[in-house]
C-alpha positions as CSV (number, residue, x, y, z in Angstrom):
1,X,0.0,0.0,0.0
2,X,1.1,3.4,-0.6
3,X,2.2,6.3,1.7
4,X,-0.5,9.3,1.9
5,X,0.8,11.5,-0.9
6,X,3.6,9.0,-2.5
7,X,2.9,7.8,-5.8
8,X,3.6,4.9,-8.1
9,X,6.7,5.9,-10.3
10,X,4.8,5.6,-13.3
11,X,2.1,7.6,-12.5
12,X,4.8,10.1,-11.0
13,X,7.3,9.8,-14.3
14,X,3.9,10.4,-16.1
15,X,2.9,13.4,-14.4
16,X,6.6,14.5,-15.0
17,X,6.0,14.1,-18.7
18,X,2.8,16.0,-19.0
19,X,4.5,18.8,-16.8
20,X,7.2,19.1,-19.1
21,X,4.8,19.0,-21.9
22,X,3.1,21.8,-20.0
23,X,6.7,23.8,-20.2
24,X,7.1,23.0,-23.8
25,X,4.0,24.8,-25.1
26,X,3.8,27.2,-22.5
27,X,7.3,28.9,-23.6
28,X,6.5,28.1,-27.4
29,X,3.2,30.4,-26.8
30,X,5.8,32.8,-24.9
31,X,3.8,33.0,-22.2
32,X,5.5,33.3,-19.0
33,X,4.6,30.9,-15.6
34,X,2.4,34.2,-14.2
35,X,0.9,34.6,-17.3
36,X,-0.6,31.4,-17.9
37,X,-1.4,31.2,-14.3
38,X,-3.8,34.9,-14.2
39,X,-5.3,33.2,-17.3
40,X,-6.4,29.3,-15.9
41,X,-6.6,31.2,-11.9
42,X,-3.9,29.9,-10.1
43,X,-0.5,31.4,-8.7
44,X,2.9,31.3,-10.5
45,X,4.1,28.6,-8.1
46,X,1.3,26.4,-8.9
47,X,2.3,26.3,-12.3
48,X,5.8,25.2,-11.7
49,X,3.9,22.4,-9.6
50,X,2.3,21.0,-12.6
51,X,5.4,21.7,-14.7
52,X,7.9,19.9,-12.4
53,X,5.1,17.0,-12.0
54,X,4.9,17.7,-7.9
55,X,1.1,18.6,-8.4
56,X,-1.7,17.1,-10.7
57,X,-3.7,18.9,-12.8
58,X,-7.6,18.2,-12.9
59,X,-9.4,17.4,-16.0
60,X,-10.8,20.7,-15.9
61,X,-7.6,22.3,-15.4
62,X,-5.9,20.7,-18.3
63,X,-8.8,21.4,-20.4
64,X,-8.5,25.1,-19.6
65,X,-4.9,24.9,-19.9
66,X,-4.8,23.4,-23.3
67,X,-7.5,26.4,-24.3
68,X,-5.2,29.0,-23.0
69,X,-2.2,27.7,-24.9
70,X,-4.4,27.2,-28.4
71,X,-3.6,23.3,-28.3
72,X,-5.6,20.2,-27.8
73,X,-6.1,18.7,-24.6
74,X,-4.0,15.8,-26.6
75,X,-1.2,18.1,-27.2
76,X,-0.5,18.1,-23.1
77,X,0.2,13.6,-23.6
78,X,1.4,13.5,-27.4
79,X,4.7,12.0,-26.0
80,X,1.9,9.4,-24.7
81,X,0.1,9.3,-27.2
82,X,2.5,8.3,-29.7
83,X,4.7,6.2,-27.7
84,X,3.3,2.7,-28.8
85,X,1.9,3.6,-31.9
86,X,3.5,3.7,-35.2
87,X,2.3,4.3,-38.7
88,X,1.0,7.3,-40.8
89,X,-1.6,8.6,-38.6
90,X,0.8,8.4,-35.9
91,X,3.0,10.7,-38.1
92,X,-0.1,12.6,-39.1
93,X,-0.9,13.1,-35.3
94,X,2.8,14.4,-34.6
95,X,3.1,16.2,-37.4
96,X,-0.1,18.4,-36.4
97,X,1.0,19.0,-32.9
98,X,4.1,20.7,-34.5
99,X,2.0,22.4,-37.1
100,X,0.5,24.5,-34.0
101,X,3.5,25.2,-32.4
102,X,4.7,27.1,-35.4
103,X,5.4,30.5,-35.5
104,X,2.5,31.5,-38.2
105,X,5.2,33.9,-39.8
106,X,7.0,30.5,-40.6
107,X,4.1,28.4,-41.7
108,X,3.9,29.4,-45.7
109,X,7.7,28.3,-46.3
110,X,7.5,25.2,-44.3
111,X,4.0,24.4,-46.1
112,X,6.0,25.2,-49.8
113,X,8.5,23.3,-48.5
114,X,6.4,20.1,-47.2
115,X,4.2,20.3,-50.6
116,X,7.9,20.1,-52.5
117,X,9.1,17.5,-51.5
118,X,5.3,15.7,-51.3
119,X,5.2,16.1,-55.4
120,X,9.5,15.3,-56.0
121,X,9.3,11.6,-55.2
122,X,5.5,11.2,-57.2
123,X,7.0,13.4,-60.2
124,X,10.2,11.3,-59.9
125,X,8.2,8.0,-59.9
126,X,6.1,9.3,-62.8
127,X,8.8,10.2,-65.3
128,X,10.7,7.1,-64.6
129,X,7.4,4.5,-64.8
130,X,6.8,6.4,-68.8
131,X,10.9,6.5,-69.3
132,X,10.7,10.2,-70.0
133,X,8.4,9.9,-72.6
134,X,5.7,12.1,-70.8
135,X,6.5,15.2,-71.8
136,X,6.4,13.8,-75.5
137,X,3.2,12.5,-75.1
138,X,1.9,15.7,-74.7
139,X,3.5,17.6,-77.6
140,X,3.4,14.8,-80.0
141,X,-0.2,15.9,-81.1
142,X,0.8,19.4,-81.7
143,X,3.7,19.0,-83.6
144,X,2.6,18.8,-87.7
């Protein structure tokens, strides 16, 4: 049986996790422990407790906390939620909860970029299935 207030090390190396996620986006939304704390009601210290994993947050709480920060409630466990899974809406998943994280001034170049190199290995693929002869197949009829 467990001590009042001890934990099982999972659960605690869980609540570590999530704190850290906590951290992560908090900073990445710039917004500073006091900040986030005047915006879910709760002191400063209180949210170091959740970042550093001494104190829990209620369902509630991390709802409101995932609001404040413009994420889903997801974002708070992706480390979690990804862990075991593999596969492309696995990578799908991960590569959303980057997308928010973005700075939007950044998100047009990465986007070009992403839709690049989406089209280079289907273009690739296409000219080597035809052997090139594509781009003849569609003069061909307009030549005399």
């Amino acid at each position: 049986m467990l001590e009042t207030g001890a934990q099982p090390d999972a659960e605690h190396e869980f609540d570590i996790r999530v704190g850290e996620r906590l951290r992560a986006l908090r900073r990445a939304a710039r917004l500073t422990q006091t900040a986030l704390g005047n915006r879910i009601g709760v002191t400063f210290q209180q949210v170091q407790k959740y970042e550093n994993g001494s104190n829990r947050m209620s369902a509630s709480r991390l709802w409101l906390v995932a609001r404040c920060l413009g994420v889903p409630v997801s974002a708070l466990f992706s480390d979690y939620d990804h862990s075991d899974a593999e596969g492309p809406a696995t990578d799908a998943a991960r590569l959303l909860d980057a997308w928010r994280l973005i700075d939007p001034a950044h998100k047009t170049p990465i986007l070009a970029l992403i839709e690049t190199l989406a089209v280079g290995p289907r273009a690739r693929r296409a000219k080597d299935d035809v052997s090139g002869s594509a781009i003849a197949d569609v003069t061909d009829p307009l030549e005399p």
